[in-house]
N, C-alpha and C positions, 0 to 999 in steps of 0.2 A: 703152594707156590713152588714152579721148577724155577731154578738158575742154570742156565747154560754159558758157558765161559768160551771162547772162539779164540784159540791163537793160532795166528800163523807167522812162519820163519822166513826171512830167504838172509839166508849167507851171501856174501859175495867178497871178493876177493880188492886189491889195493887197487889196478887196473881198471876195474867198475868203480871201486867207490871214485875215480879219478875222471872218468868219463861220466859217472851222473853228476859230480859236481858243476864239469864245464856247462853239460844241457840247464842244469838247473840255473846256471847264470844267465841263460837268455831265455831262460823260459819268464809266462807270466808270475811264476811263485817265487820267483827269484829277489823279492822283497818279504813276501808275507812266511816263507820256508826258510828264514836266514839261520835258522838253528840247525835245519837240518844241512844244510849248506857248508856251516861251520866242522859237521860231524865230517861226512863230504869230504872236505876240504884234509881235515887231520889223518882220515882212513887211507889216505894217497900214499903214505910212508907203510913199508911193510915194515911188520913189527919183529918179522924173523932176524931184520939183516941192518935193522934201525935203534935208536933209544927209542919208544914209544908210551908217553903218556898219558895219554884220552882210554877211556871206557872201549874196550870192542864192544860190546850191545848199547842198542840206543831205539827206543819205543816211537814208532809212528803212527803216524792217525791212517782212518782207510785210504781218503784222497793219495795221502803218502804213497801206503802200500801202492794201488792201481797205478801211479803215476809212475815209480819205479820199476815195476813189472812190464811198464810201456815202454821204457825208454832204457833199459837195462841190455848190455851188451852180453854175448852168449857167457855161457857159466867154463868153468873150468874142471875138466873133469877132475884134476888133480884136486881131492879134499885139501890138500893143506894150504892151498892157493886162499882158499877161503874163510881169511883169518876174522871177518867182523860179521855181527849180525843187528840185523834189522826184526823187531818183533813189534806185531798187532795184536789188542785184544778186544774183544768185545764182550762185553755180556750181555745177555738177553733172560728177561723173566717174563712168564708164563704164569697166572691167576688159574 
C-alpha cells in the first residue's frame, strides 16, 4: 500500500481575505461556507498594526481551495502583506 499526501498553500494578505469575504456573502456558499466566512471576516484586520486573535491558518476542502483561486484578487508581491494562510490536504492510497 502507497499513501500520498497532497497539500497545497495560498497565503493571502487582509485586503483578499476582505474582498473574498464580501464575494462570499453573495455567493451560493454564503450559507453552507459560514465558517469559512467567519475566518473571512476576522482575516480583514491586519495583525501587524491591530490586537489580533483568530488562528492565521485555517484548513479547506477542495471546492474551497478552487472557489478561492477563482475569485481571489491579485497577490501582493510584498511577502509580509501576506499575513494568513489557507491549506488543503488530500490523501490518496494506492493497493
Amino acid at each position: 500500500m502507497i499513501i500520498y499526501a497532497l497539500i497545497m498553500i495560498l497565503k493571502i494578505s487582509s485586503k483578499q481575505a476582505l474582498d473574498l469575504e464580501l464575494k462570499l456573502n453573495t455567493s451560493p456558499y454564503s450559507r453552507t461556507w459560514i465558517d469559512l466566512g467567519d475566518i473571512l471576516y476576522a482575516w480583514r484586520i491586519d495583525p501587524r498594526y491591530n490586537e489580533f486573535t483568530h488562528d492565521t491558518n485555517y484548513k479547506i476542502t477542495t471546492a474551497q481551495y478552487e472557489w478561492i483561486k477563482q475569485n481571489i484578487i491579485g497577490y501582493s508581491t510584498n511577502v509580509s502583506d501576506n499575513q494568513f494562510t489557507f491549506f488543503m490536504k488530500d490523501s490518496f492510497v494506492f493497493t
